[in-house]
Each structure stands twice: as C-alpha cells, then as structure tokens.
C-alpha positions in Angstrom: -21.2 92.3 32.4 -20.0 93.6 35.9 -20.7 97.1 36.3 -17.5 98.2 37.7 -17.8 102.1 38.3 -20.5 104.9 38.3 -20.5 108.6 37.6 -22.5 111.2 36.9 -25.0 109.1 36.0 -22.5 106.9 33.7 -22.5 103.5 34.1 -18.7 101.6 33.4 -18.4 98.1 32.4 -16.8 95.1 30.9 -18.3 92.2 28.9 -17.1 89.0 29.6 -16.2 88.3 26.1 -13.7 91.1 25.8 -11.6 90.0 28.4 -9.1 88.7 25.9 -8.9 92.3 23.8 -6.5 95.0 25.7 -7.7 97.1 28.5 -10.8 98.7 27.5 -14.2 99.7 29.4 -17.2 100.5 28.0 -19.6 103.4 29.4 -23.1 103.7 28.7 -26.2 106.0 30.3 -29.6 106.3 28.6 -29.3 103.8 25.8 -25.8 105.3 24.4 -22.7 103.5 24.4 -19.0 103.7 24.0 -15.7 101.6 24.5 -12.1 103.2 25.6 -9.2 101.7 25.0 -7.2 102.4 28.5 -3.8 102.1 27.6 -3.4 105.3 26.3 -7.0 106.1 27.3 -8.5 106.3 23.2 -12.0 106.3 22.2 -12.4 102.8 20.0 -16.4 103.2 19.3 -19.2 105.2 20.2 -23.4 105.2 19.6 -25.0 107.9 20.5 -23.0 110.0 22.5 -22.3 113.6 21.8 -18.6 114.9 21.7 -19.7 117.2 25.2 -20.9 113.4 26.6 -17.6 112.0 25.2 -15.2 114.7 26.9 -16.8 114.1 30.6 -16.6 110.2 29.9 -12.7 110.8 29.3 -11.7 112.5 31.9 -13.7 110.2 34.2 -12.2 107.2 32.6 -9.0 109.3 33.0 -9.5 109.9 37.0 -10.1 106.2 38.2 -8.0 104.6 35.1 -5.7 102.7 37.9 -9.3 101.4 39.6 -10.4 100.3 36.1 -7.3 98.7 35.2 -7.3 97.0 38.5 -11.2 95.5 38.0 -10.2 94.9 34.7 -7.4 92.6 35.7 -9.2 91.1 38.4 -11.7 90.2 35.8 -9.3 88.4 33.3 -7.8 86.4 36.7 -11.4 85.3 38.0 -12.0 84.2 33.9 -8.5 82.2 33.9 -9.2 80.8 37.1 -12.6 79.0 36.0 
C-alpha cells in the first residue's frame, strides 16, 4: 500500500489488490477512510469522514489528479512487470 501523496494531514494511497479496478485512490487520516474513483473524480465509499472532510479531499484529489493518475499507472506497470 504505497502512500503516494500527502496533504493537509491526508494520507493518499493504493492497495495492491485494486490495481486491476479503474483509477481510484483511497485517502485516509485518523482512522477514516475513503476511495475516489478518478476518472471523473466520484466518491465510491467512505468511513468516517464528514461531508466538510470529503469536500477538501476532492478538491485535493482534484489538484494533483494527473500525479495520481501517473503513480497509479506506474503501479499497475511495476505489478505487470513482476
């Protein structure tokens, strides 16, 4: 589970497992979780967040979504390649 970007105190990552599900990352800080879909960016599943949490996790998500799509691609390659 490569943490691949933080913010504000929000950590942004991708399990290994997922790597064959579209684009998504999930974001997590003090025991709360969600995933985004990132093509469109689309919350998919939350715990514990509150919609105030949620709206500055978008428009991080939104902000470096080229960087995350990049990791995440790097990701899949480095899985294909083993």
């Amino acid at each position: 589970m490569p943490v691949v970007l933080r913010v504000k105190g929000y950590r942004f990552w991708f399990y290994e497992a997922d790597l064959n599900e579209p684009p998504h990352v999930h974001a997590g800080k003090a025991g709360m979780e969600a995933k985004y879909w990132l093509n469109p960016v689309s919350l998919a599943t939350v715990r514990g967040f509150r919609q105030h949490d949620l709206n500055e996790i978008e428009r991080i998500i939104v902000a470096y979504r080229s960087d995350l799509l990049a990791a995440w691609e790097r990701e899949v390659k480095k899985r294909d390649n083993r």
